[in-house]
Every structure is written in structure tokens, then in C-alpha cells.
GURO-400439 format. One line per 3 residues: number of its first residue (from 0); their letters; for each residue x, y, z of N, C-alpha, C. Coordinates in steps of 0.05 Angstrom, whole numbers, plus 5000, padded with zeros to 4 digits. Atoms other than C-alpha are relative to their C-alpha. Last residue first. Layout:
BEGIN
NUM = a = X:Y:Z:X:Y:Z:X:Y:Z  ... .
END
This chain:
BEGIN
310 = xxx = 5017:4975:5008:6931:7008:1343:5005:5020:4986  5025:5018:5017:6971:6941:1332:4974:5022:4999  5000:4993:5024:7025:6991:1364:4982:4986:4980 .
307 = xxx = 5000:4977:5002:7001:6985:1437:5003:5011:4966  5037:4986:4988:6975:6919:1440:5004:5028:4987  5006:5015:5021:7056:6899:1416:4974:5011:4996 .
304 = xxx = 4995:4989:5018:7070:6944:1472:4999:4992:4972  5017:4975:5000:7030:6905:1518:5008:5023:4981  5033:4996:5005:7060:6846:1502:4991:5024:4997 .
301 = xxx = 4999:5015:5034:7136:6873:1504:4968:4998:4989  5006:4979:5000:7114:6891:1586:5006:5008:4963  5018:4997:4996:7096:6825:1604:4994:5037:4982 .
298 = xxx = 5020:5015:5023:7153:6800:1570:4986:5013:5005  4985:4990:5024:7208:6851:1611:4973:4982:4979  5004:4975:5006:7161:6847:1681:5008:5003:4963 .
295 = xxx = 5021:4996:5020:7178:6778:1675:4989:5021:5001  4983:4983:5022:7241:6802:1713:4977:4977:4974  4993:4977:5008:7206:6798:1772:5006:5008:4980 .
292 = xxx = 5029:4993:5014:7176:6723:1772:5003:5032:5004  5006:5005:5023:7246:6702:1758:4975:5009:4999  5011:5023:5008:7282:6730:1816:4984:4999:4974 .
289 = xxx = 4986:5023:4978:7339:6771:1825:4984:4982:4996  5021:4997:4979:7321:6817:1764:5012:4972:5016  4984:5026:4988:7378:6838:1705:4984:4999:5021 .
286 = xxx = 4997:5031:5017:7337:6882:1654:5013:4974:5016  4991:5004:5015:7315:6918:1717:5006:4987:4973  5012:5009:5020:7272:6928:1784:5014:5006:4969 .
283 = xxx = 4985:5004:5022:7321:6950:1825:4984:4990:4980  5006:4967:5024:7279:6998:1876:5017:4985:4987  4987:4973:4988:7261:6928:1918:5000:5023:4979 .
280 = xxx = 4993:4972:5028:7252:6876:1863:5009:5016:5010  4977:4991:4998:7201:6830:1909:5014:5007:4969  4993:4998:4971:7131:6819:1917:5028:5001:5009 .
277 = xxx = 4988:5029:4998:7110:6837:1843:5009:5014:5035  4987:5006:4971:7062:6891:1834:5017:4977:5006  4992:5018:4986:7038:6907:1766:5017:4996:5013 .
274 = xxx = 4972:5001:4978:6995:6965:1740:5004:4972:5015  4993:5018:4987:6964:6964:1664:5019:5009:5031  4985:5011:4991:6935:7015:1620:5000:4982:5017 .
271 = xxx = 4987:5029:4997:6882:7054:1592:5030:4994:4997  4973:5006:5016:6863:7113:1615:5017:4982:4998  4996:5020:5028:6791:7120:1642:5023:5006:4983 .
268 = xxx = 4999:4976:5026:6800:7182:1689:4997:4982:4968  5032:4980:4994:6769:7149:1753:5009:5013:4982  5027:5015:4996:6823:7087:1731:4984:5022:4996 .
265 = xxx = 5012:5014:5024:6883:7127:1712:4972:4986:5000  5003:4974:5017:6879:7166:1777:4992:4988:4970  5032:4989:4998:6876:7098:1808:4988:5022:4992 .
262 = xxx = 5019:5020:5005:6937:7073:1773:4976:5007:5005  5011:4990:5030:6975:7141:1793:4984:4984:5000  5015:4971:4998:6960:7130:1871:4991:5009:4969 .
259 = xxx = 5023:5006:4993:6978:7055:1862:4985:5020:5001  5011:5020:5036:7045:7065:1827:4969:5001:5002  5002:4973:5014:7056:7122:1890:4996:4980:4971 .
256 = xxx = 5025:4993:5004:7041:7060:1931:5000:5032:4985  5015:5014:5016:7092:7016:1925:4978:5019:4988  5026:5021:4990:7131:7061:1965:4986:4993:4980 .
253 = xxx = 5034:4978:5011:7191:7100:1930:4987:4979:5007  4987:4976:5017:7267:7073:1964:4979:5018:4997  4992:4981:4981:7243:7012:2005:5006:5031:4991 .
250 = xxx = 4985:4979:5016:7204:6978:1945:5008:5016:5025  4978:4989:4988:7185:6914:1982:5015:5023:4997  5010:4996:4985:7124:6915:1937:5016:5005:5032 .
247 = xxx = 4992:5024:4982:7157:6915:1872:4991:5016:5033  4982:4997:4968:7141:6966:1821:4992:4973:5014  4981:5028:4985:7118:6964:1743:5013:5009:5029 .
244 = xxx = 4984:4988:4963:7069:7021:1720:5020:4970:5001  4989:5037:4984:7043:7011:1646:5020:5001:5024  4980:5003:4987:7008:7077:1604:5007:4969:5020 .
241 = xxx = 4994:5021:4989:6967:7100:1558:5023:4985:5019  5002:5019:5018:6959:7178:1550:5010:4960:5010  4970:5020:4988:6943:7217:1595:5006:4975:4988 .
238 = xxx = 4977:4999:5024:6885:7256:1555:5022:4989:5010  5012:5013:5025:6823:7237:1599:5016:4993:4977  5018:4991:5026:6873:7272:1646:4990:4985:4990 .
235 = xxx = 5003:5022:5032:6933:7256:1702:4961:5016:5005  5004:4980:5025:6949:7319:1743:4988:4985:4978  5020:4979:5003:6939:7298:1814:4997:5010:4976 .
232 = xxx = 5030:5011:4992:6971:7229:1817:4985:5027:4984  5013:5010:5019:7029:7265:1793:4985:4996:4995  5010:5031:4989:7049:7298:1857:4986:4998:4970 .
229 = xxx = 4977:5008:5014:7084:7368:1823:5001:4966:5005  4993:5006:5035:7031:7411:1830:5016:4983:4992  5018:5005:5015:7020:7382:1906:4994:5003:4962 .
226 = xxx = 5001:5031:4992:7087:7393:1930:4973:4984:4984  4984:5011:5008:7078:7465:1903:5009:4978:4994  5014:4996:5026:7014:7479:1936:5027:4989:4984 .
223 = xxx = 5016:5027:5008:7047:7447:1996:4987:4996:4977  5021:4997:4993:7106:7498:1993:4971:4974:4999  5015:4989:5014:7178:7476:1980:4979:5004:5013 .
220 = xxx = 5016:4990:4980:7231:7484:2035:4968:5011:4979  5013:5014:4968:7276:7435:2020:4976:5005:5000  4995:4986:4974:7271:7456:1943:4991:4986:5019 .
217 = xxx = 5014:4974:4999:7230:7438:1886:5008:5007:5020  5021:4993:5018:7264:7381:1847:4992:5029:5002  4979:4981:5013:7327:7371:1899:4977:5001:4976 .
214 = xxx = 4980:4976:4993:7282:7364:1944:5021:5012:4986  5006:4974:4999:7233:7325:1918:5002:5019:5006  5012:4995:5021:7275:7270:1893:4980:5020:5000 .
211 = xxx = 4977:4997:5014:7315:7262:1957:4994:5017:4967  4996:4976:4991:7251:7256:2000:5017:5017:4984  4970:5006:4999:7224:7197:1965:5012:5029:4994 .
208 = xxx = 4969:4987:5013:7150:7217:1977:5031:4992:5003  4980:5023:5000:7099:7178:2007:5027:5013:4982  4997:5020:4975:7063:7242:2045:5019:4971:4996 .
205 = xxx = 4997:4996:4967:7085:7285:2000:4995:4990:5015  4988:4989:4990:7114:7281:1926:4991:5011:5031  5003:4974:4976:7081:7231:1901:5019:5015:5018 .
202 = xxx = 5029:4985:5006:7092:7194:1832:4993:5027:5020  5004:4986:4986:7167:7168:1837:4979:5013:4983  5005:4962:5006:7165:7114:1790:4992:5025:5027 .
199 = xxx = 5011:4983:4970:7178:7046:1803:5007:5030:5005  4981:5015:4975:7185:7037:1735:5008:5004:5027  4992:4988:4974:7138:7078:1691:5004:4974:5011 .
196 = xxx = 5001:5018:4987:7121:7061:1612:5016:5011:5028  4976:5000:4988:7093:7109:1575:4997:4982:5019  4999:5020:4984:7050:7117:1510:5024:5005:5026 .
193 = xxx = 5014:5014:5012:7045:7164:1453:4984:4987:5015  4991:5028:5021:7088:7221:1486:4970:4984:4999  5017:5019:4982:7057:7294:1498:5015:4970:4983 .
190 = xxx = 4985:5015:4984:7103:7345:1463:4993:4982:5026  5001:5004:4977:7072:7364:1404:5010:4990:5018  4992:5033:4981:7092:7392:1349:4999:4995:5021 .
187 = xxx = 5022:5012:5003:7061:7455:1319:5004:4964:5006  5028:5001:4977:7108:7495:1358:4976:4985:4987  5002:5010:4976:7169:7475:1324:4978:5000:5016 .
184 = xxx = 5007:5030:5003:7148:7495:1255:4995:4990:5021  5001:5011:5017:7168:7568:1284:4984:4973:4996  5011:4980:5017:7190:7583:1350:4994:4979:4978 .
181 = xxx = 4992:4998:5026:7216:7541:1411:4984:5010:4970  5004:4962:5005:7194:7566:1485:5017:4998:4967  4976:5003:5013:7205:7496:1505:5008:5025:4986 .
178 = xxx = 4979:4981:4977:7159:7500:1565:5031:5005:4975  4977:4997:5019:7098:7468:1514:5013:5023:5020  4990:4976:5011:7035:7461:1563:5038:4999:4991 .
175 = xxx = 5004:5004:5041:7011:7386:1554:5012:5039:4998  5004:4976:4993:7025:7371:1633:5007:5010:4967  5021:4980:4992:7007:7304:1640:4996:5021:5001 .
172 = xxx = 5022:5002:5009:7057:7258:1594:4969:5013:5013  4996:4998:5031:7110:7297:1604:4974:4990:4985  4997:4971:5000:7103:7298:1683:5000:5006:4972 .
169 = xxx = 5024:4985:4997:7093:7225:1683:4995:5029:4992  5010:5020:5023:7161:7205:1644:4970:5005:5004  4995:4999:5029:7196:7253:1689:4969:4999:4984 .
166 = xxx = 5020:4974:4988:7162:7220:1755:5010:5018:4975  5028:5009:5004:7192:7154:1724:4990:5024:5008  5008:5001:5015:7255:7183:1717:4967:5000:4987 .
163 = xxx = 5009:4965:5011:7255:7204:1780:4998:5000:4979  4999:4980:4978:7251:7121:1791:4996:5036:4992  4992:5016:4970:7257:7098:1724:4999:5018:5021 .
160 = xxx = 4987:4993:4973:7220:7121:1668:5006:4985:5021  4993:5016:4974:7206:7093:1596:5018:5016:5017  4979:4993:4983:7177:7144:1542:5001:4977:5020 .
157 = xxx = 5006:4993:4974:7135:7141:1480:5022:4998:5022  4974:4997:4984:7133:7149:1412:4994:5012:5029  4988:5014:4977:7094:7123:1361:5023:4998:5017 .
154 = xxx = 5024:5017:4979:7055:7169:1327:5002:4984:5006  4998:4989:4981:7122:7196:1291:4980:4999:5025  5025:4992:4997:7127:7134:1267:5002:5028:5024 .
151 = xxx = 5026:5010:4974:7201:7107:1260:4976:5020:4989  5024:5025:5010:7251:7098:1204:4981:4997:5021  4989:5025:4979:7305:7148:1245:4981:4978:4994 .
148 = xxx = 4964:5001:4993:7306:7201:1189:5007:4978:5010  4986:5014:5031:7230:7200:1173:5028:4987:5002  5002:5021:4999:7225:7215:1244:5007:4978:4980 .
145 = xxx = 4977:5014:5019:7260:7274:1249:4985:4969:5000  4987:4980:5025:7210:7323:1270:5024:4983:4982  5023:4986:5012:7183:7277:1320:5012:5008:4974 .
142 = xxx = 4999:5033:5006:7249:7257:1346:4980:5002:4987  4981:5000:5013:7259:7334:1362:5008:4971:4984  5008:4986:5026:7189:7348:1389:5022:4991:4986 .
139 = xxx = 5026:5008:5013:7196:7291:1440:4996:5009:4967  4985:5027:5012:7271:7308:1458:4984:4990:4984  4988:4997:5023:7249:7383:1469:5009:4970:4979 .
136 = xxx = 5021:5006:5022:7196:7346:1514:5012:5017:4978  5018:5019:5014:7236:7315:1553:4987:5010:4974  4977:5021:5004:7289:7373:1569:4982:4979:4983 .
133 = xxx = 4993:4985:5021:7236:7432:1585:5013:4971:4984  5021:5002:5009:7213:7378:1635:5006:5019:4978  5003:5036:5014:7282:7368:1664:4971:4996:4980 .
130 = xxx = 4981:5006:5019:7285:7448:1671:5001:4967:4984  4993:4996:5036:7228:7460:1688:5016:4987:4990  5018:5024:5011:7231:7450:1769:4989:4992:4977 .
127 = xxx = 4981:5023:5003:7298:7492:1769:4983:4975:5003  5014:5023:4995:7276:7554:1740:5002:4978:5013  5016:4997:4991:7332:7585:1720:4976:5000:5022 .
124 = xxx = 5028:4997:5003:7380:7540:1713:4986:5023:5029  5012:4988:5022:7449:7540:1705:4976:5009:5001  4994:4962:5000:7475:7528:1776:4989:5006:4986 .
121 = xxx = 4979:4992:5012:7447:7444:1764:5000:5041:5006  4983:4993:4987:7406:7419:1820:5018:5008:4984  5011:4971:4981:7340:7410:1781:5022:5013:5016 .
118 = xxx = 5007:5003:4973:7389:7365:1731:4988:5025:5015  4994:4979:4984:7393:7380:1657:4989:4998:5037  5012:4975:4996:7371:7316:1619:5019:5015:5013 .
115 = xxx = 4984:4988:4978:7414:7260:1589:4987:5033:5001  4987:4966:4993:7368:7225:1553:5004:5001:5021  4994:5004:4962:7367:7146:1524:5006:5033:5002 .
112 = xxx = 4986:4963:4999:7342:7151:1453:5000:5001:5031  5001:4979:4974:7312:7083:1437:5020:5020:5000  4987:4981:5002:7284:7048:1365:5007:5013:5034 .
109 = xxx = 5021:4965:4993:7237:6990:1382:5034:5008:5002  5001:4989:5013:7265:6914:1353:4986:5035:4991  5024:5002:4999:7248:6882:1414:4990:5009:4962 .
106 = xxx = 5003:5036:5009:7318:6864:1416:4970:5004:4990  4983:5009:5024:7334:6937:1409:4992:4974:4987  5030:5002:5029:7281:6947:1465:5009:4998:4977 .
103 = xxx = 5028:5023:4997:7333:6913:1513:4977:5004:4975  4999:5026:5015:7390:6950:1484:4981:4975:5000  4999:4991:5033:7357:7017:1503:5007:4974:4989 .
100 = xxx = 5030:5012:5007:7335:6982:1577:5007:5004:4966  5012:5025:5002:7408:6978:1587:4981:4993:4992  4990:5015:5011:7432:7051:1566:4990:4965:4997 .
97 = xxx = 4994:4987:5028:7394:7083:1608:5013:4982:4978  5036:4983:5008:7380:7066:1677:4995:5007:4982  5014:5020:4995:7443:7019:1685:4968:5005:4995 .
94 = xxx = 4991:5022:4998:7479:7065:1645:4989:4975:4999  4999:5003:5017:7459:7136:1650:5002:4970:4987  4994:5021:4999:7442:7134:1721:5003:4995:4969 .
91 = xxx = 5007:5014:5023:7436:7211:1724:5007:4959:4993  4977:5008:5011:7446:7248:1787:4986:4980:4973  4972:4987:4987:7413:7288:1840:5016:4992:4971 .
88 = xxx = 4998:4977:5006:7337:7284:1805:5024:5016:5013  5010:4986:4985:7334:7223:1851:4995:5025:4999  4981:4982:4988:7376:7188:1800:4986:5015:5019 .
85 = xxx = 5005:4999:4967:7332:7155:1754:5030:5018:5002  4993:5015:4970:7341:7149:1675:4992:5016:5030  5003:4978:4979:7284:7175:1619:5024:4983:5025 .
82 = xxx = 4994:5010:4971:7283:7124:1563:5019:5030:5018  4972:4973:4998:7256:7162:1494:5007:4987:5036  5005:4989:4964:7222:7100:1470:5016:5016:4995 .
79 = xxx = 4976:4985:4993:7210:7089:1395:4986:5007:5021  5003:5002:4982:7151:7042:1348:5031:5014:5013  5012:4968:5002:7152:7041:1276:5004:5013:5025 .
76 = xxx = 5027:4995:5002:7195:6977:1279:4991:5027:5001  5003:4974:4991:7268:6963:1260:4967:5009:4995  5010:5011:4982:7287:6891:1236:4985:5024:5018 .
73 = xxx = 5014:5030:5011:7306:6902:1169:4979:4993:5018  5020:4994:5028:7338:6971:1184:4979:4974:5000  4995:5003:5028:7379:6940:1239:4974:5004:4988 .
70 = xxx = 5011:5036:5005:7351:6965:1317:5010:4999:4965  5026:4995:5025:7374:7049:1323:5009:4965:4995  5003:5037:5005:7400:7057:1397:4987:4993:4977 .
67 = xxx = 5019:5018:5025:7405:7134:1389:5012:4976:5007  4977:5006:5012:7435:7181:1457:4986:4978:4977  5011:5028:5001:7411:7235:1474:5019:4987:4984 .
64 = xxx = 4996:5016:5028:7431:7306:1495:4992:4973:5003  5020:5028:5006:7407:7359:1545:5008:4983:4979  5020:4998:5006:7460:7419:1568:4984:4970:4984 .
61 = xxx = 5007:4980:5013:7519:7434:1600:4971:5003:4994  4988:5001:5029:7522:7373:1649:4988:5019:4985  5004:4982:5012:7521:7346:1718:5001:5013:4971 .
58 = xxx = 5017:4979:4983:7507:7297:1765:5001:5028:4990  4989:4978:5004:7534:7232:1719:4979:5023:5018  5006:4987:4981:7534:7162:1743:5009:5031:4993 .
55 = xxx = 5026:5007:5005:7553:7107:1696:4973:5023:5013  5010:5015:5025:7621:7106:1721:4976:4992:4996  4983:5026:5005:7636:7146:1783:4979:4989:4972 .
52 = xxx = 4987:5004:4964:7619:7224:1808:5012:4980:4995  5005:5028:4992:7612:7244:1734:5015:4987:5022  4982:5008:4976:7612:7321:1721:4987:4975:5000 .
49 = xxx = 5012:5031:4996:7599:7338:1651:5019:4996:5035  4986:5023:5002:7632:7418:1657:4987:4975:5011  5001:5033:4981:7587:7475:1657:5012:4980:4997 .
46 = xxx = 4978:5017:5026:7599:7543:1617:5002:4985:5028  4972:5013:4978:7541:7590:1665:5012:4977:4968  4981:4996:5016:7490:7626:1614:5021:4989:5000 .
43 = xxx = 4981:4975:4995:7435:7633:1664:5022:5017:4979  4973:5001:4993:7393:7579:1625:5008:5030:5012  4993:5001:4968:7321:7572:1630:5028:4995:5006 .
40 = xxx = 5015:4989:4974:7315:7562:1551:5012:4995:5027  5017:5009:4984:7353:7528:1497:4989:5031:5020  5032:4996:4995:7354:7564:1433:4996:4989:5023 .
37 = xxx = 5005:4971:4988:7427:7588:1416:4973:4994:5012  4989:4981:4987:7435:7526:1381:4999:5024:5003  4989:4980:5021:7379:7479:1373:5012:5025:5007 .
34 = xxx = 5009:4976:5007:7370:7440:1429:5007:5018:4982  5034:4996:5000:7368:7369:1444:4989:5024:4984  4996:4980:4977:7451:7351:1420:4957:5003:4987 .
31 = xxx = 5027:4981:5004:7438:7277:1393:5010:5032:5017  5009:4978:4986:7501:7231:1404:4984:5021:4991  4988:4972:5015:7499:7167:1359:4987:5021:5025 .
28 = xxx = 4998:4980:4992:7501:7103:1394:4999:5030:4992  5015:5005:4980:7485:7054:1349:4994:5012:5028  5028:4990:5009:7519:7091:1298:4976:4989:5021 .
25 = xxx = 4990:4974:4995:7593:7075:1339:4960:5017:4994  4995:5003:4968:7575:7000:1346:4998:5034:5004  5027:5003:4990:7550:6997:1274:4995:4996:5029 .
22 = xxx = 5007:4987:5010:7619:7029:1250:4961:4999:5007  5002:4972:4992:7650:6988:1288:4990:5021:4992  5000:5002:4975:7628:6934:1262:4998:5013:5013 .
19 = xxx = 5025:4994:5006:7638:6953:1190:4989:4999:5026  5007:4975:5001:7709:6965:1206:4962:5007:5001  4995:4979:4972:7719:6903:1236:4990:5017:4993 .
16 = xxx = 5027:5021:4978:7674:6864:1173:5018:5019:5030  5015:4980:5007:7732:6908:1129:4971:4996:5019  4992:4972:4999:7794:6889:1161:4967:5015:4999 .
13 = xxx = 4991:5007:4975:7775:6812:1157:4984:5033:5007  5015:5006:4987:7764:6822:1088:4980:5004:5027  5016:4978:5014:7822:6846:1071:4974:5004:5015 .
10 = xxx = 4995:4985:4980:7858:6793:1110:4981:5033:4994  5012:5002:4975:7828:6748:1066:5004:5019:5028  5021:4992:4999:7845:6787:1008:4985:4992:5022 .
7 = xxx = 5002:4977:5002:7916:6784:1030:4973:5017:4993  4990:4991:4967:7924:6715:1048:4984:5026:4998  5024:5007:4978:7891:6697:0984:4992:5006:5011 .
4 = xxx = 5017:4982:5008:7944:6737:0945:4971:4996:5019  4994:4970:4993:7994:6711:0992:4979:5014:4986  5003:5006:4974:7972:6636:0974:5001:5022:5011 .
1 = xx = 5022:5004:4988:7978:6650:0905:4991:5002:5024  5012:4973:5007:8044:6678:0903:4970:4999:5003 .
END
């Protein structure tokens, strides 16, 4: 009888360490909707169905949500990225562009919120160079506003972009007019992030442009004034806030040199940051890197965010 009672608490046990598990598997993830209902903006009205071409890979979707990576209480710093994935502004790399880096800054012990924006190619929209930019910076104000909630600082929060991401992740931090058309409280929050980190980031949209990403942004047949509002380089500010480029110099995809166009913008605008070039990486620069002096990008780029919150 003993032995069964044992059994039975041990199995108890057991039961309850799964459950708890799961339960910090499930919260580690928690889905975020961006916009308070009835409030987003630049919608038609259209009822959209998540379209996902293959696993990890989504090209379409109702409307903006995130997703919480929250680091253990204990271990959980003031500090929060809102990670922006790539996709060419066709499609969303939720996954490998999203999801991965979130468990990376986990270790780092930084809070992340991986978003799933509104694609420029989605029917719904309006607007259709907005819309991803409406998207960010509802996520901004809305992490903000809850900060208490998620143990973070609301004065520390910034964004990691990949590829279109990365042009995102610029565009949010250079263009300080509020598109979120949200009322109330809402408008006294800002939606400039803290800090951001860009991964070979689509910056220019016309002579080195990655064609894919500014076409489905602003149309085949945008204008040059157009092309030009929407080249990065050109908008950074005194107020652009700090920032850390990473690309690889073989980058066949986005040329090295749209890292190099912002970087020097940052320079003749004094805004501190860091840009570094490794000689291979191609457009995967990642948590997983082919060689070893690539994927020190991930320390190099920890440091500097250490720098970043010691202020």
C-alpha cells in the first residue's frame, strides 16, 4: 500500500512539472492581437484568410498580431525587441526571421514580440505603403502602454529587422509621424523605438534596390519622388535613434551597400551606432551562420546592447 501511495504521488508530480511546462511553453508564446477592436486603420473591410504558402512562411493575414517571448521573471531585463521578419514585403518569414532571433534574446534575457504585419500586397489595404508602418508602430505604442504588464521599461524598446524587415525597422525609427490614427491616451505615446538593430536591411530603394521589396511596397510603376521617400538613407535625423547594421559583403539579395548608405547618414547626422561587414553570410546572416567569424555578429551585437541599456 505504501509503495502505491508513493507511486501515486510520484506520478503526481510528474503530471504536474508537464503541466507546468506546458504552460511556460504555451505563455512564452502568447498571441497579441495589435489593434484595438474596431480601430485599425487603412482597411477596405475585406474578411482575409492567414494564407501560408509552406511552413514558416506566411503571405497573408487579416490583421497585425505578435507574438510574446517573455525570459523567466528572475532573469528578465528592462530591455524588449519588437523583431520585424523579412520577406521582400511578399511574405513573412515568421520562423526563421522571427521566432529564432526571439529565443536568442531570451537567452540574453531581453523580452521579444515577433510581428506579424499586414503585407503591402495584401487586397485590404488602403494605402499599401502604410500599412506595415501603421503595423510597427501600433506594436510600439501597445508594448509601451503595457509595460508594467510585461516587466519591461517602457524606455527600452527597440526593434530587430531582417531584410524588408530591416527597411521596416528603419522606417519606424525615421518617420516620427503617428499613421495609427488611434485616439485618446493613445496619442501621447510614442511610436519611435529606443534603439534598432538592422540585418541586412533593405535601405535603398533605387539604384541598389532589391527589386522584389520595392515593388510590392510601392508599386512596379512607382515614381522617383516616391522611390526616394521611401530610400531610408534619406530620412534618418539628429533624432534616429541608435542603431547597429549587420550585412555580409557577398550579400547577393540587398547590396552591402544600402548598410553603408544608412551608416553614413548616421555619421553626417551624429547617431550613434555601429556598422559591420563580414565577408561572407550572403542574405542569411542568422542565429545559425556558416562560418564562425559571421555568426559573431550575435556577441558583438549583445555588447552593444548591454552599452545600450547601461544608459
Amino acid at each position: 500500500m505504501r509503495f502505491n501511495l508513493n507511486h501515486l504521488i510520484s506520478m503526481k508530480k510528474i503530471t504536474f512539472i508537464i503541466i507546468l511546462f506546458l504552460f511556460s511553453q504555451i505563455s512564452a508564446q502568447q498571441k497579441i492581437t495589435v489593434w484595438p477592436k474596431g480601430e485599425m486603420p487603412n482597411s477596405k473591410g475585406l474578411k482575409l484568410n492567414t494564407i501560408e504558402e509552406k511552413e514558416g512562411r506566411i503571405t497573408q493575414i487579416q490583421e497585425a498580431e505578435l507574438f510574446a517571448f517573455l525570459p523567466a521573471k528572475e532573469e528578465r531585463k528592462p530591455m524588449a525587441v519588437i523583431v520585424i521578419p523579412g520577406g521582400g514585403y511578399r511574405h513573412l518569414t515568421y520562423d526563421l526571421g522571427g521566432y529564432s532571433y526571439a529565443k536568442w534574446l531570451n537567452t540574453l534575457g531581453i523580452s521579444a514580440f515577433v510581428l506579424n504585419y499586414r503585407l503591402p500586397t495584401s487586397p485590404d489595404l488602403k494605402q499599401r505603403e502604410i500599412g506595415p508602418l501603421q503595423d510597427i508602430q501600433a506594436a510600439i505604442k501597445l508594448i509601451r502602454k503595457n509595460a508594467v504588464q510585461y516587466g519591461i521599461s517602457p524606455d527600452q524598446i527597440g526593434v530587430l529587422g531582417t531584410s524588408a524587415g530591416g527597411h521596416l525597422a528603419a522606417m519606424v525609427s525615421n518617420i516620427s509621424t503617428d499613421y495609427t490614427e488611434l485616439k485618446g491616451d493613445w496619442q501621447t505615446i510614442s511610436t519611435v523605438p529606443n534603439f534598432a538593430i538592422l540585418v541586412s536591411p533593405v535601405i535603398d530603394l533605387g539604384e541598389f534596390a532589391h527589386k522584389g521589396s520595392r515593388d510590392n511596397l510601392l508599386g512596379e510603376n512607382a515614381s522617383q519622388q516616391k522611390i526616394s521617400e521611401y530610400s531610408m538613407q534619406n530620412r534618418v535625423t539628429e533624432k534616429t535613434p541608435p542603431t547597429i547594421l549587420f550585412h555580409a559583403q557577398n550579400d547577393n539579395a540587398v547590396p552591402v551597400i544600402n548598410s553603408m548608405l544608412y551608416y553614413e547618414a548616421m555619421i553626417k547626422n551624429k547617431v550613434k551606432g555601429a556598422l559591420f561587414i563580414f565577408p561572407k553570410g550572403e542574405h542569411s546572416i542568422g542565429i545559425t551562420n556558416k562560418t564562425e567569424l559571421t555568426d559573431n555578429w550575435k556577441k558583438v551585437c549583445a555588447d552593444w546592447l548591454k552599452t545600450i541599456s547601461n544608459k
